[in-house]
C-alpha positions as CSV (number, residue, x, y, z in Angstrom):
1,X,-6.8,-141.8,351.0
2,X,-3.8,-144.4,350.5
3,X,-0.4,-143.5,351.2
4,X,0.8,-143.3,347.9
5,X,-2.0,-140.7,347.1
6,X,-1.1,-138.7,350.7
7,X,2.3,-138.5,349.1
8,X,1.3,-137.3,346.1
9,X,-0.6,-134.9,347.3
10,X,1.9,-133.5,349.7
11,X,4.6,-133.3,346.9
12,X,2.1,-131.1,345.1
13,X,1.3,-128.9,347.7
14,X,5.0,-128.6,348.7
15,X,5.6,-127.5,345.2
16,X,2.8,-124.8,345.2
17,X,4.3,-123.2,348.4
18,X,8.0,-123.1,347.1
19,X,6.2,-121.4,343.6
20,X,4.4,-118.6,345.4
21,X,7.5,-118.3,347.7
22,X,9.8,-117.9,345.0
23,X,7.7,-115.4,343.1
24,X,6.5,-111.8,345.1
25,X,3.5,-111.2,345.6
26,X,2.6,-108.7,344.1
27,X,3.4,-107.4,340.4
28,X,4.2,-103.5,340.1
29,X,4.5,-101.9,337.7
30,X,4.3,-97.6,338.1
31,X,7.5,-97.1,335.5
32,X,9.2,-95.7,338.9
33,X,11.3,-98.2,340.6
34,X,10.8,-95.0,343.3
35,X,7.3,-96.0,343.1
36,X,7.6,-99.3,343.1
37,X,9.2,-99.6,346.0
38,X,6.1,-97.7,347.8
39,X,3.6,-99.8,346.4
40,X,5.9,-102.9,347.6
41,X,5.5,-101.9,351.3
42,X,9.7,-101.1,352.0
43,X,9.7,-98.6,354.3
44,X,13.7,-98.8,355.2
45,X,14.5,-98.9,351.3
46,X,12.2,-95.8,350.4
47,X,13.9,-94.1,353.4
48,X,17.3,-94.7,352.2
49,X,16.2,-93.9,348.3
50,X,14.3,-90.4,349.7
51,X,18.1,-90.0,351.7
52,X,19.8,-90.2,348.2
53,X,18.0,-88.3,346.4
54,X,18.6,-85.1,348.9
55,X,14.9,-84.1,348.6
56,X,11.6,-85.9,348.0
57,X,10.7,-83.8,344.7
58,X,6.9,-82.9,345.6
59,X,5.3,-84.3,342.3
60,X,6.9,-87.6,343.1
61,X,5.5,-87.3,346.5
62,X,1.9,-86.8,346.4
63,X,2.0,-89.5,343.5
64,X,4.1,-92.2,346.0
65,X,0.8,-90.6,348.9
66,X,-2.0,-92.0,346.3
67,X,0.2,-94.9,345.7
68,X,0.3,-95.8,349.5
69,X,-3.2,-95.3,349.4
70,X,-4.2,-97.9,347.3
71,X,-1.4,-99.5,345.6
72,X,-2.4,-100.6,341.8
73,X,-1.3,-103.8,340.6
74,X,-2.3,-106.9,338.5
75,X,-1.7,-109.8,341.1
76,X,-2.8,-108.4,344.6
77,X,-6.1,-109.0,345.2
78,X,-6.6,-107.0,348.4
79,X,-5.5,-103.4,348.3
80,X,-5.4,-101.5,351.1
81,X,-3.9,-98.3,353.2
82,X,0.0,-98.5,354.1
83,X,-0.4,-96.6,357.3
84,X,3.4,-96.8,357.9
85,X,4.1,-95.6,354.6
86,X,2.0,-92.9,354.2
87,X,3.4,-91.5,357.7
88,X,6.4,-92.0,356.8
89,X,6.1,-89.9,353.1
90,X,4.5,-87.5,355.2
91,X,7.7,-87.2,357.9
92,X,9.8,-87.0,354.8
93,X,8.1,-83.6,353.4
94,X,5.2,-85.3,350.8
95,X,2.7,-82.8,350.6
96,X,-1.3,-84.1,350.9
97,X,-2.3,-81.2,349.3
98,X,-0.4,-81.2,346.3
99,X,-2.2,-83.2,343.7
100,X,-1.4,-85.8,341.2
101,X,-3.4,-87.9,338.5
102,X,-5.0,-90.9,339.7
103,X,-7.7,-93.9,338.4
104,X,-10.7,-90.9,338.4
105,X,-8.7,-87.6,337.8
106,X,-6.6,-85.6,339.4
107,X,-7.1,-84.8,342.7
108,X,-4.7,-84.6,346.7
109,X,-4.1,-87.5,348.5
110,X,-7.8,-87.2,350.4
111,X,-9.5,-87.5,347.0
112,X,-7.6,-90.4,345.7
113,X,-8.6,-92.0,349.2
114,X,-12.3,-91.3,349.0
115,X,-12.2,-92.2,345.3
116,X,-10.4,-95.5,346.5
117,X,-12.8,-95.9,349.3
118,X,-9.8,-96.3,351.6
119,X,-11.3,-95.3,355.2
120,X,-7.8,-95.4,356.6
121,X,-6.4,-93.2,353.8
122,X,-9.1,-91.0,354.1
123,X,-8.2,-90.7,358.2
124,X,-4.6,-90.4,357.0
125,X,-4.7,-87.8,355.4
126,X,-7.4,-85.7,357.5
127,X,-4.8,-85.8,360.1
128,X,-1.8,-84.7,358.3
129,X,-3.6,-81.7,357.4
130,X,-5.7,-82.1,354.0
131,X,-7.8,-79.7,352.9
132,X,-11.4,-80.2,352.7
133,X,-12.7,-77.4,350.8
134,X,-10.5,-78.1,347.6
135,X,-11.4,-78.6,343.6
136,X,-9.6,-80.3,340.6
137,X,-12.5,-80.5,337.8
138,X,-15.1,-80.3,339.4
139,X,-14.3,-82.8,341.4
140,X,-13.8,-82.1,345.2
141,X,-13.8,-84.4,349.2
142,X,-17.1,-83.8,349.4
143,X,-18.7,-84.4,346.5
144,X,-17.0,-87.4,345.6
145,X,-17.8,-88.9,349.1
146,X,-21.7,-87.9,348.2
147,X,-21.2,-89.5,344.7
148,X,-19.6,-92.8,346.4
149,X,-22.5,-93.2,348.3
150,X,-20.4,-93.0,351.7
151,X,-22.9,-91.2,354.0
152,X,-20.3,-91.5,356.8
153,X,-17.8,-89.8,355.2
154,X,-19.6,-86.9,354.3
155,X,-20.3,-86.5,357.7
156,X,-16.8,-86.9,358.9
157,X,-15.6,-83.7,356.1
158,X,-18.4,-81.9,357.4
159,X,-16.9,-82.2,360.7
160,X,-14.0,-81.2,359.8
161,X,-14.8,-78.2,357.9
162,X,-16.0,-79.2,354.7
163,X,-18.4,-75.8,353.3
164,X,-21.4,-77.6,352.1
165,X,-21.8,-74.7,349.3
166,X,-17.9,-74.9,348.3
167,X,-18.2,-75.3,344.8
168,X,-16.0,-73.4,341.8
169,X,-17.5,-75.0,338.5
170,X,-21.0,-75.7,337.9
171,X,-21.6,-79.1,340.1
172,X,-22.6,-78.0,343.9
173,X,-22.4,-80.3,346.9
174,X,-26.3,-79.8,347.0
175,X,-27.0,-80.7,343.1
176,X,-24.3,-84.0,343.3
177,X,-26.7,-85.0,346.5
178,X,-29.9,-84.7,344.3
179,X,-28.6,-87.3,342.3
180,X,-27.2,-89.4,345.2
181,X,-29.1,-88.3,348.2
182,X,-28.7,-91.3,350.0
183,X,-30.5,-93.8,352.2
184,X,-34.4,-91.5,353.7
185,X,-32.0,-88.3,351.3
186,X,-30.1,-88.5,354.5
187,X,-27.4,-87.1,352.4
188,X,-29.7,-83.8,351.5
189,X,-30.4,-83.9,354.7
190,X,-26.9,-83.6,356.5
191,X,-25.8,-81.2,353.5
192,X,-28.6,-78.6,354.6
193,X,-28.1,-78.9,358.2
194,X,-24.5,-77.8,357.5
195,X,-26.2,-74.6,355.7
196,X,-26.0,-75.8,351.9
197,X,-28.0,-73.3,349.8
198,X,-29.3,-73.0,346.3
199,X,-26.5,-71.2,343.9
200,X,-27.4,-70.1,340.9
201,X,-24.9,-67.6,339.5
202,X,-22.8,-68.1,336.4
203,X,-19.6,-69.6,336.8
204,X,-16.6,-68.1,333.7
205,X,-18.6,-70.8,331.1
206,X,-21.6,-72.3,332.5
207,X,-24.3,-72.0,334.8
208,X,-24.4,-73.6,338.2
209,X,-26.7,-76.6,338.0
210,X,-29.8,-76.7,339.8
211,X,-30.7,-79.2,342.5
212,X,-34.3,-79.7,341.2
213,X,-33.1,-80.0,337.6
214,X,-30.5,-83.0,339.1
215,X,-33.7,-84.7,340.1
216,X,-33.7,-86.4,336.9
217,X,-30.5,-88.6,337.8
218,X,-32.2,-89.9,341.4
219,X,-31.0,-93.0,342.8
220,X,-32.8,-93.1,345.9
221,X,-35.7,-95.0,346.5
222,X,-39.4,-93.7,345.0
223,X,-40.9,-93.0,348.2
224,X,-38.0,-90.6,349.4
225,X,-39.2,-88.3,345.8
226,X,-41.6,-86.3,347.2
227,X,-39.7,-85.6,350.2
228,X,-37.0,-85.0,347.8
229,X,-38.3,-82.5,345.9
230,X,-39.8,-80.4,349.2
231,X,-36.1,-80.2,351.0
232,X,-34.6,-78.8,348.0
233,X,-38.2,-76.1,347.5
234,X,-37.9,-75.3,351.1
235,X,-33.8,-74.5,350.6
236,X,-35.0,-72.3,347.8
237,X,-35.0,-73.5,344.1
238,X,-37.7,-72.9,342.3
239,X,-40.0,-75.6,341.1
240,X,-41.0,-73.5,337.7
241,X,-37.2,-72.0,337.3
242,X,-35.6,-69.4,338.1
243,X,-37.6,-67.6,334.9
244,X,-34.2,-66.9,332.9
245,X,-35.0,-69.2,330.6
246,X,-38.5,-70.2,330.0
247,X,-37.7,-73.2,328.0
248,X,-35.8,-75.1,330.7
249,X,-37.5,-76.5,333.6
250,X,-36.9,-79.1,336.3
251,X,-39.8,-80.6,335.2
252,X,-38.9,-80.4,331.3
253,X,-35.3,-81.5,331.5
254,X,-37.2,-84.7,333.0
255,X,-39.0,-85.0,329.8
256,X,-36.1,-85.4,327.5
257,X,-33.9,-87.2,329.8
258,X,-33.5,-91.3,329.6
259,X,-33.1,-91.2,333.4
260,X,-36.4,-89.8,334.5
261,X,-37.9,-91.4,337.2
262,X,-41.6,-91.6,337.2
263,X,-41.6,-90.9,341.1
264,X,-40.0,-87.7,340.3
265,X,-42.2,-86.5,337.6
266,X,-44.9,-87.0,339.7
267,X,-43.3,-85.3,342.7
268,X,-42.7,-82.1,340.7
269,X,-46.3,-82.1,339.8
270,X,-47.4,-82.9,343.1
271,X,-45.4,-79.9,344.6
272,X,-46.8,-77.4,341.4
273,X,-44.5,-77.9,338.2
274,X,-46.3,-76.4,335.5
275,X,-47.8,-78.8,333.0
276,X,-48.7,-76.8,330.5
277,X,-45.1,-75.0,330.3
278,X,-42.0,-76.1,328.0
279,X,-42.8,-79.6,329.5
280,X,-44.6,-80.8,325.9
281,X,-42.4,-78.8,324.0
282,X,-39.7,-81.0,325.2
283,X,-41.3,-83.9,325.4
284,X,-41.6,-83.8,321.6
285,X,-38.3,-83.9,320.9
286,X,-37.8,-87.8,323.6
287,X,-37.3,-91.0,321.5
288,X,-38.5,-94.0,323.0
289,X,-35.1,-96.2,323.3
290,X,-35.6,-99.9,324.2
291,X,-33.6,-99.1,327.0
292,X,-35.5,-96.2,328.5
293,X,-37.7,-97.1,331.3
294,X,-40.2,-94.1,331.0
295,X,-41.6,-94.1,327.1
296,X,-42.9,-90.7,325.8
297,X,-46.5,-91.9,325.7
298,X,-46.2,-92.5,329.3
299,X,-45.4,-89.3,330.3
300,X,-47.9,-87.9,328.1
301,X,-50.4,-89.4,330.1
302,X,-48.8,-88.4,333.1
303,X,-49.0,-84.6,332.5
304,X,-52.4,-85.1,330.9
305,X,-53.4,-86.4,334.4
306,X,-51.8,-83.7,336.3
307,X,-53.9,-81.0,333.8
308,X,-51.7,-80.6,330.8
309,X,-53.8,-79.5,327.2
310,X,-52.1,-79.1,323.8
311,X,-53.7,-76.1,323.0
312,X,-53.3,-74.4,326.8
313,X,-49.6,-75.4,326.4
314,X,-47.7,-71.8,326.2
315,X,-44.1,-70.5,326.0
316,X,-43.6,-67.1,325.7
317,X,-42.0,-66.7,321.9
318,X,-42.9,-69.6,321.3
319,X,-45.3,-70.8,319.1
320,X,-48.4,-73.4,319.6
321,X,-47.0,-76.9,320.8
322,X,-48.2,-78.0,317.2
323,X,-47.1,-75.7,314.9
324,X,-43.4,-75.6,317.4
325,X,-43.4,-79.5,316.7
326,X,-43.9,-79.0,312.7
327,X,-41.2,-76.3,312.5
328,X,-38.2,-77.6,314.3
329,X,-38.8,-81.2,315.2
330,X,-40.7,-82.8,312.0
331,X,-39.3,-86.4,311.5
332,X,-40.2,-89.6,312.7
333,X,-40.1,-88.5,316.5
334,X,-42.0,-85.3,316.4
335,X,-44.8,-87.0,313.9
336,X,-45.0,-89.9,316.3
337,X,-45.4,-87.3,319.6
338,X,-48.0,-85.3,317.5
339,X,-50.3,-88.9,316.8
340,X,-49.8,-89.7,320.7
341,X,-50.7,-85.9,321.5
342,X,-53.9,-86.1,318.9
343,X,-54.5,-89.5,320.6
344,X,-54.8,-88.4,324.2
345,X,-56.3,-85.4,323.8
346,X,-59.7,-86.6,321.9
347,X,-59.6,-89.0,325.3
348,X,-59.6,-86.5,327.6
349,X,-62.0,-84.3,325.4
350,X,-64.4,-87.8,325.5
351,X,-64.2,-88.0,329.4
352,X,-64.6,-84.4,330.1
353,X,-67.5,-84.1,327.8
354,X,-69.4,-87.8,329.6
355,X,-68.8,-85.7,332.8
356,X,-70.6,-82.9,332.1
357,X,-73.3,-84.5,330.4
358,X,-73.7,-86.6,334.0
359,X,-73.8,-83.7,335.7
């Protein structure tokens, strides 16, 4: 490089540095210069500002706790725990169990840190006294730390009290981990060491959800299924229902989910799910989206395999699977399950009838 192109380059980069000096780093913008001042790291200012004020009002505290937590703004790139600040909101009376609206919902300062992945916050706020068995729609530590993934930290609210049956609305620590049941369902796992049981009574509008029934949303790996499904029979849900309603199944809510996962299906048949229950009736009503990884005549043949018959098929007050499909489902979908059903079932009659002519 000649010298005239070292100084060049040196003027430039001089220039650069006096820019990003000149400019702060970070862009806030909250609409609370209160705020603001948080998310901007000045302890000594928010001190004085709190010392104004009289009183830190406790809606403006837990928000300035989540804000410490992960300060939002469009320039930094890394966001990350204020320890000092968040001690310090503490010290001056900011409540971390009063909630306040974050990215996800509302939820305490522990939420907002497990939602924000924040480790430290998450520490934080453990030891100034969060509580761990706490709900804002249906959202609370420990089930968000199950849907995040975060094996550790379920083990760390565990630890520190966390019920693994708390629940007040309809999703249960156990049902969120049969979605997300981690890496081997060590999540399942952990959850039922700690005592987690199968709940099924009515909550004020809905009905608990039921692990088994969750299955559909899987997102482990397809050789943990089976396993899967036999933790959650051996903690007591029942792999036909719970009989209440005839019509819905764990293994027919997989039929007319886009979700299903084929190692699940085949789990629940595996472990006794009834082929021959509401599983066709629901299947008839599935369209084949091009985005659906399981198409209906798939999972026809599935059940057919396992020992499912159109005319064994049987709900009580319900009629035949055919007749059901003509009455309440007879448009492009339910003609095209009844040519796949007609289809597979003069297969199965051929192979049935070669094998007892053989014999």
């Amino acid at each position: 490089m000649t010298f005239a192109r070292l100084t060049i380059f040196l003027a430039a980069l001089l220039m650069t540095l006096k820019l990003h000096a000149s400019s702060p780093l970070c862009s806030f913008t909250y609409g609370s210069a209160f705020l603001d001042t948080v998310a901007q790291g000045d302890v000594s200012l928010v001190e004085e500002q709190v010392r104004q004020m009289g009183t830190l009002p406790p809606s403006l505290g837990a928000e300035a706790l989540a804000v410490s937590i992960k300060p939002i703004s469009s320039r930094c790139q890394e966001q990350h725990t204020d320890q000092a600040m968040f001690e310090l909101l503490v010290k001056l009376g900011a409540d971390v169990n009063r909630s306040s609206k974050g990215e996800r919902g509302w939820g305490t300062s522990l939420m907002h840190a497990i939602d924000a992945g924040q480790m430290a916050g998450i520490k934080l706020a453990l030891q100034a006294g969060a509580r761990v068995n706490v709900e804002f729609d249906e959202r609370t530590p420990l089930i968000l730390a199950i849907r995040a993934h975060n094996t550790t930290v379920v083990r760390m609210l565990l630890d520190h009290g966390a019920s693994a049956n708390f629940a007040l609305g309809r999703v249960t620590p156990l049902a969120a981990a049969a979605r997300h049941p981690g890496h081997g369902n060590e999540v399942l796992k952990l959850l039922l060491k700690h005592g987690a049981k199968i709940s099924r009574h009515r909550t004020s509008q809905n009905e608990r959800f039921s692990p088994l029934e969750e299955l559909v949303f899987y997102d482990g790996k397809p050789g943990d299924a089976d396993e899967a499904v036999a933790l959650l029979l051996k903690a007591g849900d029942k792999i036909n229902g719970d009989g209440r309603d005839s019509y819905v199944t764990p293994l027919s809510a997989a039929m007319d989910s886009s979700s299903t996962k084929l190692a699940i299906v085949e789990a629940l048949l595996r472990r006794g799910a009834n082929p021959n229950g509401s599983a066709l009736y629901r299947l008839a009503t599935r369209r084949d989206y091009e985005n659906i990884e399981l198409k209906r005549k798939q999972l026809l043949g599935v059940l057919y395999q396992y020992g499912a018959r159109a005319e064994k098929a049987k709900i009580a007050g319900y009629p035949p699977i055919r007749e059901f499909v003509l009455m309440n489902h007879n448009n492009d979908v339910g003609q095209a399950f009844l040519r796949e059903l007609d289809a597979i079932t003069v297969e199965y009659r051929l192979r049935e009838n070669s094998t007892s002519i053989r014999r």
